[in-house]
Each structure stands twice: as C-alpha cells, then as structure tokens.
C-alpha positions in Angstrom: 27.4 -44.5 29.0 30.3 -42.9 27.6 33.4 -44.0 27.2 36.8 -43.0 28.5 38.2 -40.3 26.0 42.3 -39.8 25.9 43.8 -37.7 23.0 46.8 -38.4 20.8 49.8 -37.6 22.3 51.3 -34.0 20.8 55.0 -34.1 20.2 56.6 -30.4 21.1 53.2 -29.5 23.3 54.3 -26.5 25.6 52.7 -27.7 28.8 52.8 -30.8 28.6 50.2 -33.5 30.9 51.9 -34.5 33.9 51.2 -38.5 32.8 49.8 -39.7 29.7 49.2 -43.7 28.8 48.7 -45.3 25.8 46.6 -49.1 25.7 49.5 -49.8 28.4 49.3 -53.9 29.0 50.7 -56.2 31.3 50.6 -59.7 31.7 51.7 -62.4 34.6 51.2 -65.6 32.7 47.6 -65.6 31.1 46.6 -63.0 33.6 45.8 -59.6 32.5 46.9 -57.4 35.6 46.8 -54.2 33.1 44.6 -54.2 30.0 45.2 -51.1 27.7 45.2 -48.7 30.2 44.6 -45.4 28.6 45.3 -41.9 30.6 45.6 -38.9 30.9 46.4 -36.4 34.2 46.7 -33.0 33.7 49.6 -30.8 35.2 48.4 -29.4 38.6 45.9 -32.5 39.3 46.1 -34.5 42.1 44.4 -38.0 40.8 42.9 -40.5 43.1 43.7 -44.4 41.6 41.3 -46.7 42.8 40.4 -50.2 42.9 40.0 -53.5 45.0 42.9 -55.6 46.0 44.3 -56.8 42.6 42.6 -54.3 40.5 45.9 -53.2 38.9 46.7 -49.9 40.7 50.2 -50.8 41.8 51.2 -52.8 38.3 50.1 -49.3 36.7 52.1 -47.8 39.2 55.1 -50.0 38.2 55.1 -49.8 35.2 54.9 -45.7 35.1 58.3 -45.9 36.9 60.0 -49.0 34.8 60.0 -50.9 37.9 57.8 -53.3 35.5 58.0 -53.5 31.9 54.8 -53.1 29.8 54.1 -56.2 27.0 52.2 -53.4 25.0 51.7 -49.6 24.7 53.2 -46.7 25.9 53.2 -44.2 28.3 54.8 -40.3 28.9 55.8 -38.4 32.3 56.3 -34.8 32.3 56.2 -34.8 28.6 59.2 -37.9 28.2 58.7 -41.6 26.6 59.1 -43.7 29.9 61.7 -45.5 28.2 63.5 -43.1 27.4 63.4 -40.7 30.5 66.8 -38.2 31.1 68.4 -37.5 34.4 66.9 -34.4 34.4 63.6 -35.2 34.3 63.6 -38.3 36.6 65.0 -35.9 39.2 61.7 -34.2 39.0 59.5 -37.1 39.7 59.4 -38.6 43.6 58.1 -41.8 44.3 56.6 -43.1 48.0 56.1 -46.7 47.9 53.7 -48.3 50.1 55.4 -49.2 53.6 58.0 -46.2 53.1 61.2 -48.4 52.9 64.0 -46.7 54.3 67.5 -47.7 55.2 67.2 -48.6 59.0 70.8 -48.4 59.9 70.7 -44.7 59.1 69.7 -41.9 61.2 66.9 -38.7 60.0 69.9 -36.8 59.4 72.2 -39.3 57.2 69.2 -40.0 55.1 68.6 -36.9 54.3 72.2 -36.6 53.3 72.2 -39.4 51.0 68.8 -38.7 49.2 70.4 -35.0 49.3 73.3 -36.4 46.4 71.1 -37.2 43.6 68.9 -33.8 43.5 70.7 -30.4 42.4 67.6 -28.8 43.1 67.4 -30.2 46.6 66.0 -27.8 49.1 67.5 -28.0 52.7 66.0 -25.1 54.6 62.5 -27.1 53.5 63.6 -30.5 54.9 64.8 -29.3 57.8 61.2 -26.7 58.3 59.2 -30.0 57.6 61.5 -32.7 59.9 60.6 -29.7 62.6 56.9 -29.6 61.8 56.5 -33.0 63.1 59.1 -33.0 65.8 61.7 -35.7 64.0 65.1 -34.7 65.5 68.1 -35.9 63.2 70.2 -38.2 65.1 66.9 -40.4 65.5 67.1 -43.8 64.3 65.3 -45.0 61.4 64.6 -48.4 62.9 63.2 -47.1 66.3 60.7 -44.6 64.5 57.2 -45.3 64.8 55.3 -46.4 61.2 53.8 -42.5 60.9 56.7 -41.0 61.5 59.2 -43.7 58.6 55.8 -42.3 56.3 56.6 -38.3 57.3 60.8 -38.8 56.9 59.2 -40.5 53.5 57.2 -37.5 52.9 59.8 -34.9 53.8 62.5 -36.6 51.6 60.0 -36.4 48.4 58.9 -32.7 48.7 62.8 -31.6 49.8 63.3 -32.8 46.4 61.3 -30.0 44.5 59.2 -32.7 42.3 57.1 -31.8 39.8 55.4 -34.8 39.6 55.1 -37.4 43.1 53.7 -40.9 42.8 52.2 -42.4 45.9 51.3 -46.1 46.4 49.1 -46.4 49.2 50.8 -44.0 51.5 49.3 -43.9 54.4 48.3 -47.6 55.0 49.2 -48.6 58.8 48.8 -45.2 59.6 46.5 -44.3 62.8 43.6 -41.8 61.5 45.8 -38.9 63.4 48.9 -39.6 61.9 47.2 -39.9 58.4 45.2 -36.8 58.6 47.9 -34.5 59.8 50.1 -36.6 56.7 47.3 -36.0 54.4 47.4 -32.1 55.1 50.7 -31.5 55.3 51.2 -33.7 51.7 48.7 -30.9 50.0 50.1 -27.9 51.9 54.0 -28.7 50.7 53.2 -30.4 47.4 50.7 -29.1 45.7 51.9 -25.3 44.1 51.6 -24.1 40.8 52.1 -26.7 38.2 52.5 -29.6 40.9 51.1 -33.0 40.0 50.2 -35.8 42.9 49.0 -39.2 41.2 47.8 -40.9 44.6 46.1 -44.7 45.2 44.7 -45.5 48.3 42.6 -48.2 50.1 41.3 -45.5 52.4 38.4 -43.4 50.3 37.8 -41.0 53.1 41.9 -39.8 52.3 41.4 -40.0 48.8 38.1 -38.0 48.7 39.4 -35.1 51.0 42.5 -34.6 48.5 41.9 -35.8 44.8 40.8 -33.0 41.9 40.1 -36.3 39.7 39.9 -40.0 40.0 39.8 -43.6 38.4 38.9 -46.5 38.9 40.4 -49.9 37.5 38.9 -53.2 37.8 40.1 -56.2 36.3 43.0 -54.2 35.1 40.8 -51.8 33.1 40.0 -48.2 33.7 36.2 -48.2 34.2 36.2 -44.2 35.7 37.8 -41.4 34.6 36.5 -38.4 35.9 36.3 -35.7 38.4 35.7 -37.0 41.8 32.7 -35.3 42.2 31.1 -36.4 39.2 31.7 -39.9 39.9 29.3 -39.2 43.7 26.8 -37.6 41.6 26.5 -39.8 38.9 26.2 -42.9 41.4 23.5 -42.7 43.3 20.7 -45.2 45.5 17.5 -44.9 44.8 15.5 -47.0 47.6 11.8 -46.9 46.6 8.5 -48.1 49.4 5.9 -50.3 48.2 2.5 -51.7 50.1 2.0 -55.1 49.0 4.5 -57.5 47.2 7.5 -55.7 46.1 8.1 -56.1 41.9 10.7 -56.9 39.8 13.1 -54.4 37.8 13.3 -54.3 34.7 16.6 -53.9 32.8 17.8 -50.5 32.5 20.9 -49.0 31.9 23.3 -48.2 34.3 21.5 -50.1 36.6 24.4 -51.8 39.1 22.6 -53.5 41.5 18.8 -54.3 43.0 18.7 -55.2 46.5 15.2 -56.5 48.7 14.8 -55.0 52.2 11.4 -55.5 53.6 8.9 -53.5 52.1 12.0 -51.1 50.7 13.9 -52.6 47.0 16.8 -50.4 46.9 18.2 -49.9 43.3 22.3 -48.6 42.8 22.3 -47.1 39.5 25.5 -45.5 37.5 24.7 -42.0 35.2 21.9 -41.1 37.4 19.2 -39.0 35.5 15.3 -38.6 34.7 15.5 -42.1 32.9 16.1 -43.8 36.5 13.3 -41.7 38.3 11.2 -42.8 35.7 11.7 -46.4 35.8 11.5 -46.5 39.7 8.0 -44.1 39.2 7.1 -46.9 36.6 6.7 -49.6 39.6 4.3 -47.9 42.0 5.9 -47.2 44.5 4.3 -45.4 47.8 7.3 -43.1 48.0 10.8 -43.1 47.1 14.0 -41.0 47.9 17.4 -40.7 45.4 20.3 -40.7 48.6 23.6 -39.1 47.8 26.7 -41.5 48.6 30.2 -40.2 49.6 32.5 -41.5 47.2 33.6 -44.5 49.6 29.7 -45.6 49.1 29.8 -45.1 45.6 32.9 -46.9 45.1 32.0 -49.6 47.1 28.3 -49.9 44.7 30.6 -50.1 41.9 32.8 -52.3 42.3 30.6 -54.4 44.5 28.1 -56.6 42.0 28.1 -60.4 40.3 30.7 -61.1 38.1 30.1 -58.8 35.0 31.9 -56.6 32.8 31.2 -52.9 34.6 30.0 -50.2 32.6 32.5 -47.2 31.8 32.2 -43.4 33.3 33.8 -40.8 31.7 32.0 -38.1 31.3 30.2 -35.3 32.8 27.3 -36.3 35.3 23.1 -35.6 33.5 21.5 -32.7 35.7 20.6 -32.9 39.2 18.1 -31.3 40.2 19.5 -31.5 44.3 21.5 -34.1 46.1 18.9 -35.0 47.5 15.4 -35.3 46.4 12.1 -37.4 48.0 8.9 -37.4 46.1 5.6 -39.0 47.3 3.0 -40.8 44.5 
C-alpha cells in the first residue's frame, strides 16, 4: 500500500496549490485530534474531507483558518504561511461554517451590506442574480428564514465575494435533500471557474461524491486517503464468494479490511483491489464468487468501519480493473 506523497513546499512557485500542510498537529490534552497532517490541493480542485464524527476534519479546518492554533507544523493558502496571511489574500478566501451563523437582527439586504465593506472586489450585480435565483427578497429577516435558505444567504455572501479559495464545514447539514441538491448545484455552477478551489467536508457522501475532483479521509486525526475520488471506489471493493459445505477461514492478506459470514456467502472488503485478492478468494474453493463495485458512501463506510486497528494508507493510483464488475464461476 503506498503511502501518502506531499512535496516540499517551493518558495516563489508561479501557480501556487490552493492549500498545502506540513506534519500539521494538534492536541486537546493527551488527545491527538490532528496528527501530522500532510496535504496538498491543487488550484481548481474541489476536495472532499472525510471522516467519522471526531475524525479531525473540522480541527483541520480550524486550524487552516487560525481559528485554532497548530502545536506543530505548518501550513500555506493560496501560496501564504497561515501565520502570516495579508489582507489581500484573506479577502480571497471565504469560509461557510457549519450551521451558517448569521446576524439574526439583520435583514438579506443589511447583510449583504455589511459583508459588502470588507471585499474591494465585491460583486453586487452577482449577489443580487443569486439572492433572485432562490427567491430571497431583501427586507426578509434573518431570524424568520428557513435553515436552507440562512445556508443560500451563506452561500450567496461567499461567492459575491470573488474567492479564490472557499472552505466549507459541513454545509449542507439540516438541509432537506431538495434544498441540498439545488445548494449543491448552484455551489459548483457559481464557484467553481478557472482557477477556483472548493475544500468541502461533509457527513452526507452522496453530496460529496456528486461534487469532489479528490478526496481524503482522516481517522484518528490522520490522513489515511489521498486520492482521486474515483480511485478510492475502485480500489475498495467486496468480494462476496459461495461455498457448498462449511465455509473456511481467510488467511491474512493485505489490504484485507474486513471478513464477514452470511450463510453459505463469506463476504471479504478489501482495500487496493487487484489479481492478488481474486487469487486468494480462488484459493478457497469457492462455487462462484462476484467482485461488487461500492459508491463511495459504501466504500467509506468499509473503511472506516472495522475493530480497533491502525488503517492502511491509499494514496495512489488504483491496480487495473479489468470491469466494475466481474462474476466468475469455478
């Protein structure tokens, strides 16, 4: 299995990554929410961060926009130390936390004067073509708006901004599957131009597998994937295998996540599929056996989901598959 690869950071590059992190560490007492957190996300990528509840997506997060200081490492956005980001380049970099605070008191139209002040680059004629999209009038009140529509004022506010880089924390949590779709769209249509970098985490895999270029995964505070999202759905895959008589036991192999009894069926979860797994599953005997493609809510959940052990680490490109789907008979 190979490892996750970043490269030194290049002082003076001309396009710059959109985020870059070096062995970036946090720690709440003895806890290790971040452990040397390495990556990088190319200008132009909208990345997927994933992980369980705790995992350490929103300390990342945090810690990205100094909201939380790092004990150790470092980290860059659009090319800048994060301690040592300008004016200029904070105002290209929008943030949507989860919940979408805003200032209730206010109406659409006062909060879109206020967020207005600290962008030069601000772009009215877009606010108001996106407020009109979904039907939010301006002397609405904050406070009486429904949870979808605080998340598309939220959403309007960041793209009327002009940001080269947007950060969202679970954005579309609360969100009816309506609202969140029509969100989801929207967020790619106004966002994602030329040179436009979305760094999204989500609970909701479905969201996060119809928008992200690239994802990864953190468990335990460490990044296990790195990789493009489709290579993570072909390199996980089930492998559920028929026998006869008295099913057998598996030997060790790696990338081998999980072996489950069902019946006459043992179902095996393996990470880095390839010929090495067919093998080992021909090895037992089976009657028949099928390798099942899993969308990458399925594969997450296989995973993340095993006995308390250290995970093994995806980086790289997916061995060839010969089809997504493949059922062979002994």
């Amino acid at each position: 299995m190979s490892s996750v690869v970043v490269k030194p950071l290049i002082k003076g590059a001309v396009m710059p990554d959109a985020i870059v992190t070096e062995r970036l560490t946090k720690y709440y007492g003895n806890r290790r929410a971040v452990n040397c957190l390495s990556l990088r996300v190319p200008a132009g990528t909208v990345y997927g961060l994933l992980g369980r509840n705790g995992a350490g997506k929103t300390t990342a997060i945090k810690m990205l926009l100094g909201l939380v200081q790092p004990d150790f490492g470092r980290a860059e956005l659009l090319g800048e130390d994060i301690t040592a980001l300008g004016g200029t380049t904070r105002r290209r970099i929008a943030y949507l936390a989860e919940g979408h605070p805003l200032y209730p008191w206010m109406t659409v139209g006062e909060i879109g004067r206020f967020t207005r002040a600290f962008y030069p680059s601000w772009n009215q004629p877009l606010l108001e073509q996106i407020l009109d999209h979904f039907e939010l009038p301006a002397k609405a009140k904050l406070r009486r708006l429904s949870n979808g529509q605080r998340a598309q004022v939220a959403l309007a506010l960041a793209v009327a901004s002009d940001p080269a880089l947007l950060i969202l924390d679970d954005p579309t949590l609360g969100l009816d599957t309506v609202v969140r779709r029509d969100f989801l769209e929207s967020m790619i249509q106004l966002i994602q131009r030329t040179g436009r970098t979305i760094l999204f985490s989500s609970h909701i895999l479905g969201d996060v597998e119809r928008v992200a270029d690239r994802i990864g995964i953190i468990d335990d505070g460490v990044l296990r994937v790195d990789c493009p999202a489709a290579h993570f759905k072909q390199s996980v895959r089930k492998i559920v295998a028929r026998f006869a008589g008295r099913l057998p036991a598996v030997p060790a192999c790696d990338g081998l996540l999980s072996v489950r009894h069902d019946g006459a069926e043992l179902e095996l979860v393996v990470v880095g599929f390839s010929a090495r797994h067919t093998t080992l599953v021909e090895s037992l005997s089976p009657l028949s056996y099928e390798v099942v493609e899993l969308n990458l809510e399925d594969a997450f959940i296989a995973y993340t989901r095993r006995e308390r052990r250290p995970l093994p680490v995806f980086g790289g490109e997916p061995d060839h598959v010969e089809s997504d789907r493949t059922q062979r008979t002994s």
